[in-house]
C-alpha positions in Angstrom: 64.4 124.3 18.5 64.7 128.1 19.3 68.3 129.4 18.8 70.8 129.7 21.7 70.6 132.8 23.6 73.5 134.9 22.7 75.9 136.1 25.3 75.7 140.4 25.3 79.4 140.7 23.5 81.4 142.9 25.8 84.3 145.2 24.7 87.4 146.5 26.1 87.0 150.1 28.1 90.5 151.4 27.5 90.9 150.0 23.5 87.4 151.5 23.3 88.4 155.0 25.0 91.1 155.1 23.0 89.6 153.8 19.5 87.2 157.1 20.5 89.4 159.6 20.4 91.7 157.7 17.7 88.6 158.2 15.2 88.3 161.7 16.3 91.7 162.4 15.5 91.3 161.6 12.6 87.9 163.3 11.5 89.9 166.4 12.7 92.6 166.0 10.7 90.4 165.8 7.6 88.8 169.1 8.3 91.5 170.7 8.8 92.0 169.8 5.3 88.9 170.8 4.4 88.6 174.8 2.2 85.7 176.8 3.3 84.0 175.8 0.1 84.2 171.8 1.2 82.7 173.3 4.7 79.4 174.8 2.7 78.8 171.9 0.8 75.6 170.0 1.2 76.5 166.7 3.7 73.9 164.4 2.1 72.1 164.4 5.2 68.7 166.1 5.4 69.6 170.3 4.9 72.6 169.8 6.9 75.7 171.3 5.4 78.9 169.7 6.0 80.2 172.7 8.5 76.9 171.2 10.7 77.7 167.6 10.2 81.1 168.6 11.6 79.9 170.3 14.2 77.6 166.7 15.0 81.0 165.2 15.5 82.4 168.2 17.8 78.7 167.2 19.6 79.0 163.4 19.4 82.4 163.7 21.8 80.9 166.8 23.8 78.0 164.2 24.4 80.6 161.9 26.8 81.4 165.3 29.1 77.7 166.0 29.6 76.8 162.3 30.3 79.9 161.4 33.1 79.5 165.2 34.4 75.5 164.8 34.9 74.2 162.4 38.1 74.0 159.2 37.8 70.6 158.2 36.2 67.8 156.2 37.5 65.5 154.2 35.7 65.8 150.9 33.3 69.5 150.7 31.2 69.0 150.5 27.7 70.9 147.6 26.2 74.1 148.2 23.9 72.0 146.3 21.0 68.8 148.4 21.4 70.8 151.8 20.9 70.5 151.8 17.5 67.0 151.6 17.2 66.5 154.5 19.1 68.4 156.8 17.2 65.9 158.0 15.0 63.6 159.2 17.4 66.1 161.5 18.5 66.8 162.8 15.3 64.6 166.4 14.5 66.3 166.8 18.4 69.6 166.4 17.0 69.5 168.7 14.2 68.3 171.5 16.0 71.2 171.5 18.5 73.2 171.0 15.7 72.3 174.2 14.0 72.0 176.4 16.7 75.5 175.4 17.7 76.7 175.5 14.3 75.3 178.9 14.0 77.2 180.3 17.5 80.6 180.0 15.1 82.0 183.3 13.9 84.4 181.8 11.4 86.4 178.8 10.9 88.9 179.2 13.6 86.3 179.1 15.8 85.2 176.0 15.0 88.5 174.4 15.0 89.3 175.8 18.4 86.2 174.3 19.5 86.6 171.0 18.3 90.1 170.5 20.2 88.6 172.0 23.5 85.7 169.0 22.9 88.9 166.9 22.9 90.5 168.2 26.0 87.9 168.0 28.0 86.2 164.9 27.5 89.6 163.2 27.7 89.9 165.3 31.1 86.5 163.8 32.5 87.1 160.5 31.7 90.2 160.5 34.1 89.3 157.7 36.6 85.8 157.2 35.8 84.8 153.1 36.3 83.8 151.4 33.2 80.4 150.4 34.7 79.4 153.5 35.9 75.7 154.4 34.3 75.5 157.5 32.8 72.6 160.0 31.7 73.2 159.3 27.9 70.6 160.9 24.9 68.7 157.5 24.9 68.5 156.3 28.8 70.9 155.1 31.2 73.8 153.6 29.7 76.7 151.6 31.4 79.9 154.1 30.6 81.7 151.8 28.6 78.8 151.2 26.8 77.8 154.5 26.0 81.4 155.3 24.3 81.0 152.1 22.2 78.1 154.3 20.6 79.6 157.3 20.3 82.5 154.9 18.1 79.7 154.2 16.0 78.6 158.1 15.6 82.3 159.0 14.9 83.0 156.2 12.7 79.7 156.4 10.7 80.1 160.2 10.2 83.5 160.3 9.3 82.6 158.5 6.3 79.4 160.8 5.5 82.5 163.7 5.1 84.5 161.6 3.3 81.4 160.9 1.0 80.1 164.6 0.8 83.8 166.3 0.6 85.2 163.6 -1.7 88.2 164.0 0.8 89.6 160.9 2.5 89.2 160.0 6.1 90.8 157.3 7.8 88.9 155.0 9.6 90.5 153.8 13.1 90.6 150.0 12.5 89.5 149.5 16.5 86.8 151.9 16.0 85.7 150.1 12.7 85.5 146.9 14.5 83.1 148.4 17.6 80.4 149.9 15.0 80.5 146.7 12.4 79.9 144.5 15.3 77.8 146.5 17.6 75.4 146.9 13.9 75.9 143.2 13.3 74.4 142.1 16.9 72.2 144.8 16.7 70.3 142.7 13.4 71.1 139.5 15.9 68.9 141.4 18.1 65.9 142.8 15.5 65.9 139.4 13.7 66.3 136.5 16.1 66.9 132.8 14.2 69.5 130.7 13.5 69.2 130.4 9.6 71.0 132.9 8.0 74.9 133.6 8.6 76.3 137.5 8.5 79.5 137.6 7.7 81.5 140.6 7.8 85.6 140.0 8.0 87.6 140.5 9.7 85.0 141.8 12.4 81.6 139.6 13.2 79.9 137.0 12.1 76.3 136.8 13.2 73.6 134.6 12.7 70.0 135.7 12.3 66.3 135.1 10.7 64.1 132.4 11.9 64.0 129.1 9.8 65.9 126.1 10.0 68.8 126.1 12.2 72.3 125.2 10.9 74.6 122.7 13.3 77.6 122.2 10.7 79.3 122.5 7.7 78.3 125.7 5.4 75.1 127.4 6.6 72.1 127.3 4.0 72.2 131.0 4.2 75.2 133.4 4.2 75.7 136.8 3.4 79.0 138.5 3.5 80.3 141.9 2.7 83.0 144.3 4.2 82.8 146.8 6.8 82.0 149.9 4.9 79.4 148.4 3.0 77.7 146.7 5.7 77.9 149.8 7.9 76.4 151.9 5.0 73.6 149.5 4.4 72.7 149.2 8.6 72.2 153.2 8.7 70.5 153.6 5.8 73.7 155.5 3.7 72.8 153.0 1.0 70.3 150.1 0.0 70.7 146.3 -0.5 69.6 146.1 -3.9 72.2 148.5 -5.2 75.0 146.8 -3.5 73.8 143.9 -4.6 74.2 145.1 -8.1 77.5 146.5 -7.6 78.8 143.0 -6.1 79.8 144.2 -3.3 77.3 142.0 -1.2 77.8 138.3 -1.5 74.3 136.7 -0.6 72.7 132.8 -1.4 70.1 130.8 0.0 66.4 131.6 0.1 66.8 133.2 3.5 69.6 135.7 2.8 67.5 138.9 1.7 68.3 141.3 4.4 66.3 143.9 2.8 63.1 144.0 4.7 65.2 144.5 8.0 67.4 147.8 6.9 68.1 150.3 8.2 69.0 149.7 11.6 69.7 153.3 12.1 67.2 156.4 11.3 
């Protein structure tokens, strides 16, 4: 019997509005923290330094102003669980706006006034904007409370690559935790349909996924389980399943609960 078509998981527009900026209070916070010697380290992602991947944040939130302030798209809208397979295509993109805003900055203040003025005004367009509205976001036409349910999952997923590059903390908004681990958890639902296998990650989704026999009751066959961080890590490719694995931080039995051959989600 195929498995039950899942019903799209919907989330809250104003918790997820104000998870968004929540999460990039707090990225903010941790730069300001941050010495000019933390700013020129290497971010662990391609050649960027960690000044650029800060400057992707600034970007990620700028991203909502352009989208809402542009006219309304036409054409086919791209499903919340596709996003993150088009991420990598966009990539080499990315990194060149990136730099060539990164390089516009004549010193550190000008950053930092920069990243509150991203603040400001996407806080200022969203003022009244429906929910459902479609937007022009980077990978197609995007329902509005959609699209900032992604740009949780930039914030959130970034925050941490500063965290792990400056060896300084950042705080993770719990709300925008939640969006990214479940919008990465249905986003596997999505890649690898079946009813076999159960993906646990508590407090924030449980999934089930891979084809093979389908479980009615009682304790699944296959289950994996892990926590937020390390599942988020492992969906965009910040770490691997056999190293977690080793370091116990993935809990995995049954012949079926290998995820391995189905991460990344994210380039």
């Amino acid at each position: 019997m195929p498995p039950a078509k899942r019903r799209p998981r919907t989330y809250d527009f104003r918790k997820t509005s104000t998870a968004l900026f929540a999460q990039y209070g707090l990225a903010r916070a941790a730069v300001r923290g941050l010495g000019e010697k933390d700013l020129a380290l290497p971010s662990g992602l391609g050649e960027w330094s960690v000044a650029e991947l800060v400057t992707h944040l600034g970007l990620t939130l700028e991203s909502v102003t352009r989208a809402v302030e542009a006219a309304p798209p036409a054409g086919p809208q791209v499903a919340l669980t596709d996003w993150p397979f088009t991420t990598a295509s966009r990539a080499a993109l990315n990194e060149e706006r990136v730099r060539e805003k990164a390089a516009g900055f004549a010193g550190r203040a000008a950053l930092d006034d920069w990243l509150a003025e991203t603040a400001t005004r996407a806080d200022q367009v969203l003022d009244g904007v429906l929910p459902g509205r479609l937007v022009a976001a980077p990978a197609g036409p995007m329902t509005l409370a959609d699209f900032l349910v992604t740009r949780c999952v930039e914030l959130v997923v970034h925050s941490d690559d500063v965290a792990r590059a400056t060896g300084h903390e950042v705080t993770l908004d719990r709300q925008a935790l939640a969006a990214c681990t479940r919008l990465l958890a249905d986003a596997l639902a999505a890649r690898v349909p079946g009813a076999s296998t159960e993906v646990r990650v508590p407090p924030y989704a449980v999934v089930q996924c891979v084809e093979g026999p389908r479980h009615t009751r009682g304790t699944p066959p296959n289950v994996v389980e892990t926590d937020p961080l390390t599942w988020i890590r492992l969906a965009t490719g910040r770490t691997d399943w056999a190293s977690e694995r080793a370091a116990a931080r993935i809990a995995a039995s049954g012949e079926r609960a290998d995820l391995s051959p189905y991460l990344p989600l994210m380039g």
